[in-house]
C-alpha positions, -999 to +999 in steps of 0.1 A: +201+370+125+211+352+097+214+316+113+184+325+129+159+323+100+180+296+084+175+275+117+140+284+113+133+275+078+152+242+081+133+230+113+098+238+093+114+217+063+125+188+091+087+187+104+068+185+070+092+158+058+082+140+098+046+143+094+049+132+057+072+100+070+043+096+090+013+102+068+033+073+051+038+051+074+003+055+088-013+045+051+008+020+046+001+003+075-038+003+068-032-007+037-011-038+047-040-045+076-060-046+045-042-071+023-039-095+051-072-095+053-076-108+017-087-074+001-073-044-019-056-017-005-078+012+011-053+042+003-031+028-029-039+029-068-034+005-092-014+015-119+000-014-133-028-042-137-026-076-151-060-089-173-069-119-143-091-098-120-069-068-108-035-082-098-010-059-104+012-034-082-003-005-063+010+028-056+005+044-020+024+076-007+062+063-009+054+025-007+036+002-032+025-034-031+028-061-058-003-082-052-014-117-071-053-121-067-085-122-080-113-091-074-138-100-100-172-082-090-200-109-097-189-145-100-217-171-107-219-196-073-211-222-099-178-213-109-147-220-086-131-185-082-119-175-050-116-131-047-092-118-027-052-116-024-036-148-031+003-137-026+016-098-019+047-082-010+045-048+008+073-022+002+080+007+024+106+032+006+117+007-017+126-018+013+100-053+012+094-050+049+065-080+046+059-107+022+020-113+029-006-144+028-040-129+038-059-147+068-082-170+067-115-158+063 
C-alpha cells in the first residue's frame, strides 16, 4: 500500500514538471518567433535594461534572452534610428540553443 501512494505521488510530481517543460518550451518558442521578427519578446520581462532604447536581457519561464536593439516609442522621420532587435541570443535552461538576427522586414 505503501509503494502504492508513493508511485502515485511521484507520477503527479513527474507530470507537473512535463507540462511545466512544456509551458516552457512552448513560450520560449513564441518568444524566439518574435525576436526574429525584429521585436521584443511576447511572454519575457526585462529585468536587466541598458539606457539605448531597451536592450538588455529578458527573463521567460526557465530561459532568457540577451537582446541588443533599439524600441524607442516615437522617433522623428528625420532621425536615422532603426527599432527593432539588432543581435540576440536565446537560452533554453541555461543552454544558447540560437544566436538570432531578425528578418528582414
Amino acid at each position: 500500500m505503501e509503494g502504492s501512494a508513493q508511485n502515485k505521488a511521484l507520477t503527479k510530481v513527474l507530470i507537473v514538471c512535463a507540462v511545466l517543460f512544456a509551458l516552457s518550451l512552448t513560450l520560449f518558442l513564441a518568444d524566439t518567433a518574435a525576436v526574429r521578427g525584429g521585436n521584443k519578446p511576447v511572454f519575457a520581462c526585462c529585468f536587466r535594461r541598458a539606457d539605448d532604447g531597451c536592450s538588455g536581457r529578458y527573463f521567460g519561464l526557465g530561459y532568457w534572452f540577451d537582446i541588443k536593439g533599439q524600441f524607442l516609442p516615437d522617433v522623428p522621420e528625420g532621425l536615422a534610428v532603426q527599432n527593432g532587435v539588432r543581435e540576440a541570443n536565446g537560452f533554453f535552461f541555461g543552454i544558447r540553443l540560437a544566436r538570432l538576427e531578425p528578418t528582414a522586414r
